[in-house]
C-alpha positions in Angstrom: 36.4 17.1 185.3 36.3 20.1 183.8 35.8 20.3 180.1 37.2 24.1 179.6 40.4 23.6 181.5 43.3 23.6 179.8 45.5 21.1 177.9 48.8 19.8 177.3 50.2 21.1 173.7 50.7 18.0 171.5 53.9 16.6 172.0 56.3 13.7 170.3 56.7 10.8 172.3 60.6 10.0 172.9 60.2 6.3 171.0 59.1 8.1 168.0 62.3 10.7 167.9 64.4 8.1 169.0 63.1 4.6 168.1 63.1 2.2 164.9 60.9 -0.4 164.2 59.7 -3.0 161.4 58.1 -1.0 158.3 54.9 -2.1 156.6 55.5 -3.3 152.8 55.0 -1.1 150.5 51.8 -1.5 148.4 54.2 -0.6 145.1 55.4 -3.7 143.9 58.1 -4.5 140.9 57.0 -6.4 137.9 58.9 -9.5 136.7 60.2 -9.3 133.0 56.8 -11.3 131.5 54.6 -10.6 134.4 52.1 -8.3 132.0 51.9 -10.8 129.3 50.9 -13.8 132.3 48.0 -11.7 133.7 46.9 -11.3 129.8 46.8 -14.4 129.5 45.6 -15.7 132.3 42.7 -12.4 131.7 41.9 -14.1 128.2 41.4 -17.5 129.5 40.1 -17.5 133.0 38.6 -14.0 133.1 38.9 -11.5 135.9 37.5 -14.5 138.5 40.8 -16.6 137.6 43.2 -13.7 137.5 41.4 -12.5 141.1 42.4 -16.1 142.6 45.3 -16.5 141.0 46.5 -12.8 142.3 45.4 -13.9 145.9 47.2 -17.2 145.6 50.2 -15.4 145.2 49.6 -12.9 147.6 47.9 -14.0 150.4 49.2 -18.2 150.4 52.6 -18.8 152.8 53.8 -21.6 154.1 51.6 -22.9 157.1 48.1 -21.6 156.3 45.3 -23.5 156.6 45.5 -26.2 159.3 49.8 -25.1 159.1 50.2 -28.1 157.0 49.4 -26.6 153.7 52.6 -25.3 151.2 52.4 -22.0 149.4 51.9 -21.3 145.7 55.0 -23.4 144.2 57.2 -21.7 141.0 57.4 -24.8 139.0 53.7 -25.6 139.4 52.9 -22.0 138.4 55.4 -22.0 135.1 53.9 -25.3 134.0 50.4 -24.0 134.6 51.4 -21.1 132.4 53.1 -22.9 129.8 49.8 -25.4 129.5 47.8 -22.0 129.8 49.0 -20.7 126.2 48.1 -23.9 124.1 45.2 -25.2 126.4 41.4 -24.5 124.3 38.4 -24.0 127.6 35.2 -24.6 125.8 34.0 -20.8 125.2 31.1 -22.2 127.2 33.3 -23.5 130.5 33.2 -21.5 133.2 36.9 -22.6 134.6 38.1 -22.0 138.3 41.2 -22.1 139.9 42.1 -23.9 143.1 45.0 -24.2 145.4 46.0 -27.5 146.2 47.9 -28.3 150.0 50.9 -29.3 148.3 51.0 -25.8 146.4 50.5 -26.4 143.3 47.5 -24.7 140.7 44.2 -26.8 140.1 42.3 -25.8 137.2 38.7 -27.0 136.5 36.0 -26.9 134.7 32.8 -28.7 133.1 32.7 -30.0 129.3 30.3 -29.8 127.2 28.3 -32.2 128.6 28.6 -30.8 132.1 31.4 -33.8 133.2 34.4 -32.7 135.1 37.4 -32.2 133.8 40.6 -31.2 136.1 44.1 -30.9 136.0 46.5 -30.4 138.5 49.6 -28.8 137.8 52.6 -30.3 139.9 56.0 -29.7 140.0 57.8 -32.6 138.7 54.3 -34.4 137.2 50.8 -33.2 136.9 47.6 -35.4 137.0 44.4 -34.9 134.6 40.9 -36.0 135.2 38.1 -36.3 132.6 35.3 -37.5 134.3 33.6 -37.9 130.5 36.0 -40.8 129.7 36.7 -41.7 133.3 40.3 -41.1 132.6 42.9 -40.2 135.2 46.7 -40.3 135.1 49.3 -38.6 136.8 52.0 -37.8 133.8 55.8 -36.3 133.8 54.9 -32.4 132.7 57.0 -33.3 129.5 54.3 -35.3 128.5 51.4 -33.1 129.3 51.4 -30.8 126.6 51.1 -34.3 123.8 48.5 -36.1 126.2 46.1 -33.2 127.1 46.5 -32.7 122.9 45.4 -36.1 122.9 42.6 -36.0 125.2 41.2 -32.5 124.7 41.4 -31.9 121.2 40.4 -28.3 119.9 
């Protein structure tokens, strides 16, 4: 082969002037009316860790991942996990994380005071809260959440 001979001009291939396929998504993405204040909040109470999962939750969760049984991030589980967000106190000392459950809806966690668990998981219709300090656990309608974690967690 010789290295000096001669080549083909560039030219288009046919499928490209003729052709139309599937685009890639755009990396810009339109905010929903609230969508700034959310990440604030979620900024002031988990830190950038939290709003990093939560983001990738989102994102990166569709229906079938994992072993293709697992449910992505569900709307009602998210809007009662931002709702309990506003008027929930973490001990300035907790380090909380944030989980996705199978079923889709937001787990968060983290260790009182005394370094005992404490977990609730935010579901659509009912949520379920864990204190590992009182060995309390019970699964309530999310009307009731807001009165029983006032309850429980007092500021």
């Amino acid at each position: 082969m010789d290295i000096l001979a001669p080549t083909a001009p560039y030219t288009t291939s046919s499928h490209f002037l003729s052709g139309t396929g599937d685009s890639s998504p755009g990396r810009v993405r339109c905010f929903e009316p609230g969508e700034a204040a959310r990440e604030r909040l979620i900024l002031s109470k988990l830190g950038k860790s939290g709003w990093g999962r939560w983001q990738y939750f989102r994102q990166c969760f569709s229906g079938g991942w994992g072993e293709r049984r697992q449910k992505p991030l569900s709307p009602r589980s998210q809007e009662v996990f931002f709702s309990t967000l506003a008027t929930l106190d973490i001990p300035e000392q907790a380090t909380p994380s944030l989980f996705l459950t199978d079923d889709g809806h937001i787990e968060l966690a983290w260790r009182d005071a005394d370094g005992r668990a404490v977990q609730i998981e935010f579901g659509a219709a009912t949520s379920e809260l864990y204190l590992e300090s009182e060995g309390f656990e019970a699964t309530v309608p999310n009307r009731d959440l807001p009165d029983l974690l006032r309850e429980r967690l007092p500021a």
